[in-house]
C-alpha positions in Angstrom: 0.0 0.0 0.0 1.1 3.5 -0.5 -1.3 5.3 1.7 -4.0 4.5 4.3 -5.7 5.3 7.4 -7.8 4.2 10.4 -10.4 5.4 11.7 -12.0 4.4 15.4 -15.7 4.4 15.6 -18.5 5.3 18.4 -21.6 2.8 18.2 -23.0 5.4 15.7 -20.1 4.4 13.4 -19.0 8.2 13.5 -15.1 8.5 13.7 -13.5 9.5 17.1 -9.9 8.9 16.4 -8.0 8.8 12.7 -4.8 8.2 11.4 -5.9 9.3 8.1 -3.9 9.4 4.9 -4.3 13.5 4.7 -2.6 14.0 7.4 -1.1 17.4 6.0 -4.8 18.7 6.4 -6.4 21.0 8.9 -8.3 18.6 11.9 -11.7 20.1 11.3 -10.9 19.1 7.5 -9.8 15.8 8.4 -13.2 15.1 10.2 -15.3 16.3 7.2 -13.6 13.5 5.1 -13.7 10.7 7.4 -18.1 11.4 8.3 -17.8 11.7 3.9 -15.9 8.4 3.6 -17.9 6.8 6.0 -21.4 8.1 4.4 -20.7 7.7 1.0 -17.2 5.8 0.6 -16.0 2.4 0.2 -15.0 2.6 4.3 -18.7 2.8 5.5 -19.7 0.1 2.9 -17.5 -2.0 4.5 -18.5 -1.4 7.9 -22.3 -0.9 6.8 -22.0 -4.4 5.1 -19.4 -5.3 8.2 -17.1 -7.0 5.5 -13.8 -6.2 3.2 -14.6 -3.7 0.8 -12.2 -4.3 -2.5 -12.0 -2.0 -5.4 -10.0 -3.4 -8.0 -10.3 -0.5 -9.9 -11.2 2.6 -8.1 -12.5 4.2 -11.6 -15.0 1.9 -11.9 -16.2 0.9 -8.3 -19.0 3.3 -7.6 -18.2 3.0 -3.6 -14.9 5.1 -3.9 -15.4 8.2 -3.1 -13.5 11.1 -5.3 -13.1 14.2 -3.6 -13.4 17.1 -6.3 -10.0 18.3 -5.5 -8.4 15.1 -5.3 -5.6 14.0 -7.9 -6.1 10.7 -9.3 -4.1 8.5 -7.8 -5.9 5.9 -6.0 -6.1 3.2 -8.7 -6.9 0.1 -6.3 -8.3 0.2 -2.7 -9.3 -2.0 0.1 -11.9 -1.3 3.4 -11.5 -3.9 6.0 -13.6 -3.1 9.4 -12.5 -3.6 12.4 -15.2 -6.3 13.6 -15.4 -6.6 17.8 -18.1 -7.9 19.9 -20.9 -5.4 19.4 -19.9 -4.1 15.7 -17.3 -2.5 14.4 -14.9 -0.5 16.4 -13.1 1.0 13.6 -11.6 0.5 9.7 -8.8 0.3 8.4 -8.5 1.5 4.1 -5.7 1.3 2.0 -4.7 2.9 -1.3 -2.5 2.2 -4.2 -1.9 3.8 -7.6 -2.1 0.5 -9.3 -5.4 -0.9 -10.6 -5.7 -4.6 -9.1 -2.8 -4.4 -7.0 -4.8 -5.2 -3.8 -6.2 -9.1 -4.5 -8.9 -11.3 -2.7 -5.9 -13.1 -0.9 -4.8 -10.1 0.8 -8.1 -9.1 1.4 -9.0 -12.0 3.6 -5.3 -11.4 5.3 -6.2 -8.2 6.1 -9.4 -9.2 7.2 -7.7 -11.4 10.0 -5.2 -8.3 10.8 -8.6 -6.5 11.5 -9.8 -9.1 13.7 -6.6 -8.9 16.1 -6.7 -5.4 15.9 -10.4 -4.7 17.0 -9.6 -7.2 19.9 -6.4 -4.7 20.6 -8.9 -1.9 20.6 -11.6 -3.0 22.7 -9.1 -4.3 25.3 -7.3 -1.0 25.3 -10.8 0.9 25.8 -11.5 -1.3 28.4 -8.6 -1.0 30.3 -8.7 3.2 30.1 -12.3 2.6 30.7 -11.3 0.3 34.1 -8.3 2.7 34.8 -10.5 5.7 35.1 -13.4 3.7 37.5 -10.2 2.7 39.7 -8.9 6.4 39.5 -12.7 7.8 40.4 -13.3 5.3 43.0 -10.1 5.6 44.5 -10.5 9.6 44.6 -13.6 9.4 46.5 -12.5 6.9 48.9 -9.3 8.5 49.8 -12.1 11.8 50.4 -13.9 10.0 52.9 -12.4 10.3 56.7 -13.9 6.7 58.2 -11.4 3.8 57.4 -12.0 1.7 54.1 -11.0 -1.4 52.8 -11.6 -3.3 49.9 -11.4 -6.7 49.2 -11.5 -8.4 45.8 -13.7 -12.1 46.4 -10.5 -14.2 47.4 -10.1 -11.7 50.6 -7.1 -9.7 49.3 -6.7 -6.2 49.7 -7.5 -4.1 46.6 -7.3 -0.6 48.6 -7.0 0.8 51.4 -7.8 5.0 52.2 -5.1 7.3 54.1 -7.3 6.5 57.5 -7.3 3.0 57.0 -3.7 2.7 56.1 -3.4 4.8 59.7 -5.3 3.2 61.5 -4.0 -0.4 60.5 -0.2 0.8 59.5 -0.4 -0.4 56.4 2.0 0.2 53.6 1.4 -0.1 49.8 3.1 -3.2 49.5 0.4 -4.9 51.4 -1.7 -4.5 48.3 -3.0 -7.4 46.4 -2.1 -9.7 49.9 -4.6 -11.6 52.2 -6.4 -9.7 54.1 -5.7 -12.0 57.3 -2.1 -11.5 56.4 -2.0 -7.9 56.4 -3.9 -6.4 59.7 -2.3 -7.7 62.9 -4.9 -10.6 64.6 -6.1 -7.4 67.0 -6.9 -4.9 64.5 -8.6 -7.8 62.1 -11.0 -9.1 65.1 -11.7 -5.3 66.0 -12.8 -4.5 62.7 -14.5 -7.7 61.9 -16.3 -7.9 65.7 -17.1 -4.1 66.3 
């Protein structure tokens, strides 16, 4: 490929995020192409359609979009969405001057690529989405002046507020260990029995 971009999508299929292949253009610009691409172009057939999009010839596929000021030097494209559990997360299009130069074989091997990389996105979404919970929750609990613990189900500590980590002298390394192991027997019946 010469050129290409990706875009992530909401549920709407709107872009949020692009690497796009006009890159040298103004954001706002940038966004006006990719909501084009993905209401008329060969992109948002393929994640309409939720498969690869191929244009052997770009000239003669009606789902490329030409953008009037565009030179003409995409010959051959391809569309492959990013497919995860609810839809599609994203897509990825490349372009080449050459008419036929992208093929049904490397279609399908880009489809797989797009499979591993939708996985990669929704996991990395998930995990900003968990960091930020952990970040909230741990905000409000450090706020509040009564000790708190908490416990993931195997009885290990997940967290402990300034007052608890007073009250029980407990260091950050006693994160992630038995609860048992990390209050004294005194403190542990106290808290369990008062």
């Amino acid at each position: 490929a010469e050129t290409g971009s990706i875009l992530l999508l909401d549920p709407q299929h709107r872009a949020v995020r692009r690497i796009h292949a006009r890159a040298y253009l103004p954001p706002e610009v940038q966004q006006i192409v990719a909501t084009t691409i993905m209401q008329v172009g060969l992109a948002g057939w393929a994640v309409e359609h939720q498969q690869v999009g191929l244009a052997i010839d770009t000239r003669t596929d009606e789902r490329w979009y030409v953008f009037p000021d565009d030179p003409p030097t995409t010959r051959s494209a391809v569309a492959v969405p990013l497919l995860g559990h609810d839809g599609p997360v994203g897509v990825l299009t490349l372009q080449h001057g050459t008419p036929g130069y992208f093929t049904r074989r490397m279609a399908d091997f880009l489809e797989a690529i797009g499979r591993q990389a939708a996985v990669a996105i929704e996991n990395a979404a998930l995990y900003t989405r968990m960091a930020n919970e952990r970040s909230t929750l741990q905000a409000v609990v450090s706020g509040v002046q009564d000790a708190i613990l908490v416990t993931d189900p195997f009885h290990c500590l997940m967290l402990a507020n300034p007052s608890a980590q007073q009250m029980f002298a407990l260091s950050p390394a006693r994160q992630g260990k038995d609860l048992a192991q990390s209050l004294p027997a005194a403190a542990l019946n106290k808290l369990i029995y008062n």
